[in-house]
mmCIF file as gemmi writes it, N, C-alpha and C atoms, coordinates in Angstrom:
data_model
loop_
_atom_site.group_PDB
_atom_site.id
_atom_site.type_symbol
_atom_site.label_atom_id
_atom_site.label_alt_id
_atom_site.label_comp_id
_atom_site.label_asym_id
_atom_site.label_entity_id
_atom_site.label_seq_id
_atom_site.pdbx_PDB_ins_code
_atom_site.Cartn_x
_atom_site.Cartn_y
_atom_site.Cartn_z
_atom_site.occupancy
_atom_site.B_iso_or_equiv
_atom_site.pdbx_formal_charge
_atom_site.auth_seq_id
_atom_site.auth_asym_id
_atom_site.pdbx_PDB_model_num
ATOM 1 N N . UNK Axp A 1 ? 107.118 110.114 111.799 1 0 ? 1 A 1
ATOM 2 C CA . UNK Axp A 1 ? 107.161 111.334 111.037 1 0 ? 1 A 1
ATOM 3 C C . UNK Axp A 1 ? 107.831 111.056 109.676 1 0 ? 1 A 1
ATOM 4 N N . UNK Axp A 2 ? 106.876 111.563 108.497 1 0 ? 2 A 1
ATOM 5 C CA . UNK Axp A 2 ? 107.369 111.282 107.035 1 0 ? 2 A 1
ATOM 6 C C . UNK Axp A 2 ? 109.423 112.068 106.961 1 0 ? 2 A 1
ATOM 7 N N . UNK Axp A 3 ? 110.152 111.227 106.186 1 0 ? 3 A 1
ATOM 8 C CA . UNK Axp A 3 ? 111.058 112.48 105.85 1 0 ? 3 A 1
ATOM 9 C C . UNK Axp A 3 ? 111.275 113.304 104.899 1 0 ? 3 A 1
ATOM 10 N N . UNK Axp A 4 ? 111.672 114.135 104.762 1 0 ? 4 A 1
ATOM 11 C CA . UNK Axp A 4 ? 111.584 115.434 103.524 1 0 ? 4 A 1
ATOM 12 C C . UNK Axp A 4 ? 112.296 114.531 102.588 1 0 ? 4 A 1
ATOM 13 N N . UNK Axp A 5 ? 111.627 115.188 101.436 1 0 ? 5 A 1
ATOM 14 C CA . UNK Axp A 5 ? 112.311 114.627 100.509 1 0 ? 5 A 1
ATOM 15 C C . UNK Axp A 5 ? 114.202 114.322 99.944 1 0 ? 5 A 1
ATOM 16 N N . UNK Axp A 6 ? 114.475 114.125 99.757 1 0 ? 6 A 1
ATOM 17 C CA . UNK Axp A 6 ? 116.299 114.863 99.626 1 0 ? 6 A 1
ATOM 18 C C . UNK Axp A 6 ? 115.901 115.559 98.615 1 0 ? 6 A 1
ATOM 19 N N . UNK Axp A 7 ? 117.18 116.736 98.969 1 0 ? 7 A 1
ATOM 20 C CA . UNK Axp A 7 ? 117.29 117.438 98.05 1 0 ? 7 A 1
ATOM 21 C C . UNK Axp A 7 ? 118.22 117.486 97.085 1 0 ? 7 A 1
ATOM 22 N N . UNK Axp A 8 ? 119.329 116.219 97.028 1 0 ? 8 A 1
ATOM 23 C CA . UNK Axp A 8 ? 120.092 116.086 96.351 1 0 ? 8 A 1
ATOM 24 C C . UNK Axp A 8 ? 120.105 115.276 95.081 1 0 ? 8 A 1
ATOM 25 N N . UNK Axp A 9 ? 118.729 114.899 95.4 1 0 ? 9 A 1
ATOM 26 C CA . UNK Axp A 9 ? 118.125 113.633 94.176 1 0 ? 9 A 1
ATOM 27 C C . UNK Axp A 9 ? 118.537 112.952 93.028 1 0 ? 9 A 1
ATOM 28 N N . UNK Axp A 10 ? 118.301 114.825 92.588 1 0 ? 10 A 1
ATOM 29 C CA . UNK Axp A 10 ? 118.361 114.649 90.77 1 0 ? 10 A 1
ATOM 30 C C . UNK Axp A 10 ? 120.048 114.625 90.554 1 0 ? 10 A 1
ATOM 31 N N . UNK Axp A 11 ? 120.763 115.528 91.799 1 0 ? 11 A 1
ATOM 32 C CA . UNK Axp A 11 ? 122.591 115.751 91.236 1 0 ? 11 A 1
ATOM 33 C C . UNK Axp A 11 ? 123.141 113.826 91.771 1 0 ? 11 A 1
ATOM 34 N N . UNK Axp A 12 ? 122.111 113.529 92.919 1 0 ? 12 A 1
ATOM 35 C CA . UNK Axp A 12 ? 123.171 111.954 92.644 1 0 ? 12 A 1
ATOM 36 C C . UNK Axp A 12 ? 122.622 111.241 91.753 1 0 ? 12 A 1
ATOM 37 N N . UNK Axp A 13 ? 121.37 111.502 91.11 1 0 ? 13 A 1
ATOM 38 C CA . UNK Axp A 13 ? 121.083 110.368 90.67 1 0 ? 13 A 1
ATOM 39 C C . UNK Axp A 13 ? 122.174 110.638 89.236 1 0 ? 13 A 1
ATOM 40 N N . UNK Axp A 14 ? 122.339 111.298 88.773 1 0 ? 14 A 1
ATOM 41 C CA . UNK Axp A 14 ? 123.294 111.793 87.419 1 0 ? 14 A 1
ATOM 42 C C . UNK Axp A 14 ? 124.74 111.138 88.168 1 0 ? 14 A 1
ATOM 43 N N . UNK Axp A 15 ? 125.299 110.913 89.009 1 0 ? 15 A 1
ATOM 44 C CA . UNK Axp A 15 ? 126.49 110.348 89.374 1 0 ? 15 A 1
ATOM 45 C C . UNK Axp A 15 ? 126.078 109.03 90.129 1 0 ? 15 A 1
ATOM 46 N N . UNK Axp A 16 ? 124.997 108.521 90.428 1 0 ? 16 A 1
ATOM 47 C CA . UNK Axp A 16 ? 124.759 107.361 90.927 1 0 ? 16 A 1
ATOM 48 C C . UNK Axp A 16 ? 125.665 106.104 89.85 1 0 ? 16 A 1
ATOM 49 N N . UNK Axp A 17 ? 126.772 105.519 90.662 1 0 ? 17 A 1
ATOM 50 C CA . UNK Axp A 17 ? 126.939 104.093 89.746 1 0 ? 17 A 1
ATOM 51 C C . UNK Axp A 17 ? 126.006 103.28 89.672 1 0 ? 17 A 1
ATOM 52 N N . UNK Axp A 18 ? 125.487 102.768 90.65 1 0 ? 18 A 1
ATOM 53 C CA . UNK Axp A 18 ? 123.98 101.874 90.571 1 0 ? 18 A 1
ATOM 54 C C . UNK Axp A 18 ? 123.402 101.564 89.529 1 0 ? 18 A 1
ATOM 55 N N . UNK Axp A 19 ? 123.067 100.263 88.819 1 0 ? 19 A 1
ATOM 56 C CA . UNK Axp A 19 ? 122.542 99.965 87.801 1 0 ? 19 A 1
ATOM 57 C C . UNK Axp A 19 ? 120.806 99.873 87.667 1 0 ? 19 A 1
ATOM 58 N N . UNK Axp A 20 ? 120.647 99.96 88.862 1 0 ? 20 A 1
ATOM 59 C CA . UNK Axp A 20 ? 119.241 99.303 89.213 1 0 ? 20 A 1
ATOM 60 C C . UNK Axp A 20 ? 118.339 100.429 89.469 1 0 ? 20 A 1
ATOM 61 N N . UNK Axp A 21 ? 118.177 101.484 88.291 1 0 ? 21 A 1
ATOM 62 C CA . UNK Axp A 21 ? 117.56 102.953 88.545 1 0 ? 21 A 1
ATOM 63 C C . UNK Axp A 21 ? 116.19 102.857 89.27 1 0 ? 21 A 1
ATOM 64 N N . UNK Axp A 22 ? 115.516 101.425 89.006 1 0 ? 22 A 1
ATOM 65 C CA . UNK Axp A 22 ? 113.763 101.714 89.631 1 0 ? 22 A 1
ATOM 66 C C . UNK Axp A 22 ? 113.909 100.939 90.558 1 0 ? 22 A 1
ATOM 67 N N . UNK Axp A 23 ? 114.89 101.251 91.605 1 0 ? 23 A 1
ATOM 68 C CA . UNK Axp A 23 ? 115.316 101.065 93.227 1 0 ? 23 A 1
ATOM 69 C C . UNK Axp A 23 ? 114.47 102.285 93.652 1 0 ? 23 A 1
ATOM 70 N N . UNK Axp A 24 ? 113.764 102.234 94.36 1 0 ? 24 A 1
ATOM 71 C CA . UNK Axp A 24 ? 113.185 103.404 95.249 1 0 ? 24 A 1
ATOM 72 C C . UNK Axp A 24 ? 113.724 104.208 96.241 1 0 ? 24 A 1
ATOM 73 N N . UNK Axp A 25 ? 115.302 103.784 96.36 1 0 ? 25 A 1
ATOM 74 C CA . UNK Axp A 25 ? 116.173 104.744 97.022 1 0 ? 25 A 1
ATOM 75 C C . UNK Axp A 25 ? 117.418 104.973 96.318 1 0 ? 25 A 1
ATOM 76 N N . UNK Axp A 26 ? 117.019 104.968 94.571 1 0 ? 26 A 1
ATOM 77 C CA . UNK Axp A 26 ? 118.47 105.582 93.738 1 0 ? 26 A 1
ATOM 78 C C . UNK Axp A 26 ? 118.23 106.439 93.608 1 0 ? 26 A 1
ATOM 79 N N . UNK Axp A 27 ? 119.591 107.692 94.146 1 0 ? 27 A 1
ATOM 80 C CA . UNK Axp A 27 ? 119.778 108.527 93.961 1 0 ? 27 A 1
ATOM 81 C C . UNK Axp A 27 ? 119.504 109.814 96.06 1 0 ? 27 A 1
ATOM 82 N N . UNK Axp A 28 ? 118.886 108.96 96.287 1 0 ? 28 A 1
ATOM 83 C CA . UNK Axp A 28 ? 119.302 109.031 98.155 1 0 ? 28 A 1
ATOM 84 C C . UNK Axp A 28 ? 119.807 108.265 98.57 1 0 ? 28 A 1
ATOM 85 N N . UNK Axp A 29 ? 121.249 108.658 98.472 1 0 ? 29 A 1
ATOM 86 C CA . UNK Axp A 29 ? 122.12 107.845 99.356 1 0 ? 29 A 1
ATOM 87 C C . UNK Axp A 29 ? 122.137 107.732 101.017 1 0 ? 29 A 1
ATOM 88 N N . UNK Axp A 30 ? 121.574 108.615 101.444 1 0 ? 30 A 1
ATOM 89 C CA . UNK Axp A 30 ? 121.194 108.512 102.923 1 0 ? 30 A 1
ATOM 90 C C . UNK Axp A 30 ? 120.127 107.191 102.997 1 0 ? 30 A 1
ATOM 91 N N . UNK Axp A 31 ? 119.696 106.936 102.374 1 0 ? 31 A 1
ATOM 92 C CA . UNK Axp A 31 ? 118.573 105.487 102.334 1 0 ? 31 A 1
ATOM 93 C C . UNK Axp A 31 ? 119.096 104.174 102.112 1 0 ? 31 A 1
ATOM 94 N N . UNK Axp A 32 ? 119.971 104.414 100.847 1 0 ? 32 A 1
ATOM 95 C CA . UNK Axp A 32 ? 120.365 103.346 100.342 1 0 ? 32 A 1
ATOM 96 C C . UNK Axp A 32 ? 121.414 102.592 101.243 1 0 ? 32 A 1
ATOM 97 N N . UNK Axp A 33 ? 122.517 103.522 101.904 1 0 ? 33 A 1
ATOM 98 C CA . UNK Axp A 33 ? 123.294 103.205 102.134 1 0 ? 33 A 1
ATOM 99 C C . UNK Axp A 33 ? 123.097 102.319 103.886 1 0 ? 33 A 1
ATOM 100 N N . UNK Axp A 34 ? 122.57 103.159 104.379 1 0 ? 34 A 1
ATOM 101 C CA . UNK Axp A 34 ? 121.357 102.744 105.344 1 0 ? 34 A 1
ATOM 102 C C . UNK Axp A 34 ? 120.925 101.129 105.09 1 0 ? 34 A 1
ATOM 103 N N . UNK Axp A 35 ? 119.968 101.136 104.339 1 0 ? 35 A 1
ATOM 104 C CA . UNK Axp A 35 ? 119.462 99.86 104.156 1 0 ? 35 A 1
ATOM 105 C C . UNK Axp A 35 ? 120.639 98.557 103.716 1 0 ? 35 A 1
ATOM 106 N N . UNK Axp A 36 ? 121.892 98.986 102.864 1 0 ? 36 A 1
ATOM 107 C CA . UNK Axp A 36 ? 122.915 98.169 102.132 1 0 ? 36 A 1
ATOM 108 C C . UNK Axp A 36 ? 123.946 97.923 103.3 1 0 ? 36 A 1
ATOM 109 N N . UNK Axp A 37 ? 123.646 98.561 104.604 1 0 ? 37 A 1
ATOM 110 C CA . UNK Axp A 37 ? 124.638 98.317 106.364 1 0 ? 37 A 1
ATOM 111 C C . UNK Axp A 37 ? 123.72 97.72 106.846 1 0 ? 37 A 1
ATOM 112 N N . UNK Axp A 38 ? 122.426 97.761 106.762 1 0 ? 38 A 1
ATOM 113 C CA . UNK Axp A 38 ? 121.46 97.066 107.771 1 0 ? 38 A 1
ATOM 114 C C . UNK Axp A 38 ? 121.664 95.364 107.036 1 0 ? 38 A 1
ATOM 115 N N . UNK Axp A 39 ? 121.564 94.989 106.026 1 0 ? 39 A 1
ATOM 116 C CA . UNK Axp A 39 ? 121.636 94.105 105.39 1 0 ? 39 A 1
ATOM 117 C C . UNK Axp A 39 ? 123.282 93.201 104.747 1 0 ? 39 A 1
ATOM 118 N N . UNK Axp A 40 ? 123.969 94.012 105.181 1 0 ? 40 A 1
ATOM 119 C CA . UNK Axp A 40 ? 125.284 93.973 104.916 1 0 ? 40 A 1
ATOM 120 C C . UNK Axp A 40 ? 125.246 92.978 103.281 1 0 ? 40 A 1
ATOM 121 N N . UNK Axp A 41 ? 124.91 94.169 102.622 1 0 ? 41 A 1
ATOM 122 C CA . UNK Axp A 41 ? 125.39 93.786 101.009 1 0 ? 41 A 1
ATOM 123 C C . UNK Axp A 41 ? 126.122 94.853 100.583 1 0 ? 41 A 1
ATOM 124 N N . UNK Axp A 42 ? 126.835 94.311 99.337 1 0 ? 42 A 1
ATOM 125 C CA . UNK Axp A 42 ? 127.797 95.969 99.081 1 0 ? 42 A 1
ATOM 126 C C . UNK Axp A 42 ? 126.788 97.014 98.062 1 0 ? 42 A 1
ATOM 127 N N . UNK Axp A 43 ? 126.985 98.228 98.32 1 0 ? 43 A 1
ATOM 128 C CA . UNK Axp A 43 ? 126.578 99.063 97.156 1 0 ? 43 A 1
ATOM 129 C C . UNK Axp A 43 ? 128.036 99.631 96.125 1 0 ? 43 A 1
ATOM 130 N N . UNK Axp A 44 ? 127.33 99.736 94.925 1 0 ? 44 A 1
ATOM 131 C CA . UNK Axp A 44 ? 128.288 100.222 93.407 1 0 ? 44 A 1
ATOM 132 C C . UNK Axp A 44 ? 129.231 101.513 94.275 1 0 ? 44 A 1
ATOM 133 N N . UNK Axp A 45 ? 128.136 101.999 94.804 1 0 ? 45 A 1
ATOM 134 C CA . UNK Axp A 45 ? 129.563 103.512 94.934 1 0 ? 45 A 1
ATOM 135 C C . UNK Axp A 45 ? 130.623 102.95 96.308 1 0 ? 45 A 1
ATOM 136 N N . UNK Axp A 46 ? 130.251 102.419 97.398 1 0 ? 46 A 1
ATOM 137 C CA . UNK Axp A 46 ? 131.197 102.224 98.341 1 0 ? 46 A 1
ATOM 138 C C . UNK Axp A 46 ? 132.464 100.679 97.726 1 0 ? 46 A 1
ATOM 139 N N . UNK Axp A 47 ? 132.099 99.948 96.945 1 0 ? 47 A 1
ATOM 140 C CA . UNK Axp A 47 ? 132.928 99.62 96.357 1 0 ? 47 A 1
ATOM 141 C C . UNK Axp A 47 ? 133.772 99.529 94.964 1 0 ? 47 A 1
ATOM 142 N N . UNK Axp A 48 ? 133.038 100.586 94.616 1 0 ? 48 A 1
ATOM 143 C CA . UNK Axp A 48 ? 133.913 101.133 92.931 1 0 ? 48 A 1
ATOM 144 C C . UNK Axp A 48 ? 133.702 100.139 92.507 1 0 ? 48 A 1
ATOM 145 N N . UNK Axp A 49 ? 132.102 99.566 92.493 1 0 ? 49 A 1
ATOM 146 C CA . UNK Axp A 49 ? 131.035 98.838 91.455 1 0 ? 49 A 1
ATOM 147 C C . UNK Axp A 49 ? 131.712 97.468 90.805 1 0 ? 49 A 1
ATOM 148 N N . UNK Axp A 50 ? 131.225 96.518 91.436 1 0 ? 50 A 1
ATOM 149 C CA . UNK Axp A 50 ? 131.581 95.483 91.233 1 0 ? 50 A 1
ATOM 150 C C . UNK Axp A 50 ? 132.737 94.912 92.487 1 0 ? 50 A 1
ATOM 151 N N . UNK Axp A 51 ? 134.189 94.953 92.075 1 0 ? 51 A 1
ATOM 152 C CA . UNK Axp A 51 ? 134.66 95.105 93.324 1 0 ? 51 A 1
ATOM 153 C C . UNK Axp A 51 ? 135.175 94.113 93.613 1 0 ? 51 A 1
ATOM 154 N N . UNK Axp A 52 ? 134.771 92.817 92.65 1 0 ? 52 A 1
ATOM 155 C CA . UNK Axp A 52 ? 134.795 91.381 92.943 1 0 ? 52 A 1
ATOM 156 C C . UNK Axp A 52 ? 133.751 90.595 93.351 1 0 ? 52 A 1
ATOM 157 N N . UNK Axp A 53 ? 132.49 91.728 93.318 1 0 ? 53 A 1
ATOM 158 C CA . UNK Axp A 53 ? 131.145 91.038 93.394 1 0 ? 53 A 1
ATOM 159 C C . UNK Axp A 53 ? 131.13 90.364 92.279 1 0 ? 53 A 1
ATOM 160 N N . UNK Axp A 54 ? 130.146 89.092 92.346 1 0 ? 54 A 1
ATOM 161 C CA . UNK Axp A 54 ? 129.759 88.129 91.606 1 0 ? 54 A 1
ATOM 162 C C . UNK Axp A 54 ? 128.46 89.264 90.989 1 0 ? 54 A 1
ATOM 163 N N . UNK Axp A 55 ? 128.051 89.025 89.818 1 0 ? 55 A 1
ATOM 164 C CA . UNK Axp A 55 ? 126.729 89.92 89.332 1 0 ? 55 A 1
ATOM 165 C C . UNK Axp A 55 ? 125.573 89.367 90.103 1 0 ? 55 A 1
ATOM 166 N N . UNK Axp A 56 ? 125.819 88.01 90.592 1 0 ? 56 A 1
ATOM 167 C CA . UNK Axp A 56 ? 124.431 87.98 90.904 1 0 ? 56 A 1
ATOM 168 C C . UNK Axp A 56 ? 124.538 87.991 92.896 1 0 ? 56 A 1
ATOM 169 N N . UNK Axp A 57 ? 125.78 88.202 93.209 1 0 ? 57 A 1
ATOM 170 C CA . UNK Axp A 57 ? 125.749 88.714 94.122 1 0 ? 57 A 1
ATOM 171 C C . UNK Axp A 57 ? 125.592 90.981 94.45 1 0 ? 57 A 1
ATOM 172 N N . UNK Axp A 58 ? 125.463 91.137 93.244 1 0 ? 58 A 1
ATOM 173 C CA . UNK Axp A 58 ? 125.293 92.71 93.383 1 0 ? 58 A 1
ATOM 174 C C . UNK Axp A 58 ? 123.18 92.697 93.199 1 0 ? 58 A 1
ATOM 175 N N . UNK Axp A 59 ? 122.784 91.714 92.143 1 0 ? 59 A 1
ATOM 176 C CA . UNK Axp A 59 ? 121.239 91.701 92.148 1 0 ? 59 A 1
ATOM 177 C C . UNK Axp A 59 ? 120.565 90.979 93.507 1 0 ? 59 A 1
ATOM 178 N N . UNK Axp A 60 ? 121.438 90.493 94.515 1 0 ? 60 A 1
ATOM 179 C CA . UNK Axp A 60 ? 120.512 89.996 95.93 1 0 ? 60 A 1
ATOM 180 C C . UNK Axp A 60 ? 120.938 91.103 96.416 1 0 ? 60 A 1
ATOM 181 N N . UNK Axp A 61 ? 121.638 91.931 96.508 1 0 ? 61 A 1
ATOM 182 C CA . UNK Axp A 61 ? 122.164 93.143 97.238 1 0 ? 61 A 1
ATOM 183 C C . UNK Axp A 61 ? 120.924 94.234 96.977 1 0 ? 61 A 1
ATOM 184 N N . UNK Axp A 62 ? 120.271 94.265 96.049 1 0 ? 62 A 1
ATOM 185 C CA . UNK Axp A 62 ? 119.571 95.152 95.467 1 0 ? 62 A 1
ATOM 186 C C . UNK Axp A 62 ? 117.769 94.777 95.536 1 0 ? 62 A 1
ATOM 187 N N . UNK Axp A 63 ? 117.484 93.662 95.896 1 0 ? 63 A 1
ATOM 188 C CA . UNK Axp A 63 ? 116.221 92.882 95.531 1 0 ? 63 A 1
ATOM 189 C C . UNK Axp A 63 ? 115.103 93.624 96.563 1 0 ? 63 A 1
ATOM 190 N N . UNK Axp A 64 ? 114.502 94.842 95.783 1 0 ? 64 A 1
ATOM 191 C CA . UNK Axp A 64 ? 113.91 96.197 96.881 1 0 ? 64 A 1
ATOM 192 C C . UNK Axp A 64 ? 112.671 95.504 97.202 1 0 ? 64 A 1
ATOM 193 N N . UNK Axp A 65 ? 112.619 93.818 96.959 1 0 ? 65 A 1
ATOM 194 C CA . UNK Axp A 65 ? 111.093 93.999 97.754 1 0 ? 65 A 1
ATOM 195 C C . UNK Axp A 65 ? 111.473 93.282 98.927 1 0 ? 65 A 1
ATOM 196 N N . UNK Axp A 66 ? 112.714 92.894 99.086 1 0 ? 66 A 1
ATOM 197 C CA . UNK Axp A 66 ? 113.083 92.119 100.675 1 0 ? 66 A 1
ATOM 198 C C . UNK Axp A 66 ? 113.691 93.113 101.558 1 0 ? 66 A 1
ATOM 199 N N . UNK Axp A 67 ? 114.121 94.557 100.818 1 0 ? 67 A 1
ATOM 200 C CA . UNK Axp A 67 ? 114.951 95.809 101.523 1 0 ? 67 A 1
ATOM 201 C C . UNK Axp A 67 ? 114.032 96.952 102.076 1 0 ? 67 A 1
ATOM 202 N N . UNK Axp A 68 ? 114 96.366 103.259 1 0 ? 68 A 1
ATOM 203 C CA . UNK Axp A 68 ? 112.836 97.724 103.713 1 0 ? 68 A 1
ATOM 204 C C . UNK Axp A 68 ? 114.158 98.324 105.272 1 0 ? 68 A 1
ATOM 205 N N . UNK Axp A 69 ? 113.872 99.105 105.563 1 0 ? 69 A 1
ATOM 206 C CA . UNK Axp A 69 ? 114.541 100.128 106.557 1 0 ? 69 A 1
ATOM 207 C C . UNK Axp A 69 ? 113.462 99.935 107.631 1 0 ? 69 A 1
């Protein structure tokens, strides 16, 4: 069964830290966050962005064509 869209979209995407806007789950954090525990990489908002990530450890965290749910 498809899920509804969120309805919170447009208000996180305006507070999303996330750099990586044409992620197909910025701005649903019910997705993202989901997929960033299944994969255990960090996301910008659960660690106040960056964090001591390496940059190019925040772009394998993010690489949406290996991140499927």
């Amino acid at each position: 069964m498809p899920r509804k869209p969120c309805p919170n979209k447009k208000d996180n995407e305006n507070t999303c830290p996330c750099v990586y806007v044409d992620c197909p789950r910025h701005g649903i954090c019910c997705e993202c966050l989901q997929v960033h525990k299944l994969h255990k990489y960090p996301t910008a908002c659960t660690t106040g962005f960056r964090n001591g990530f390496t940059e190019k450890e925040l772009e394998e965290s993010v690489d949406t064509e290996e991140l499927e749910v």
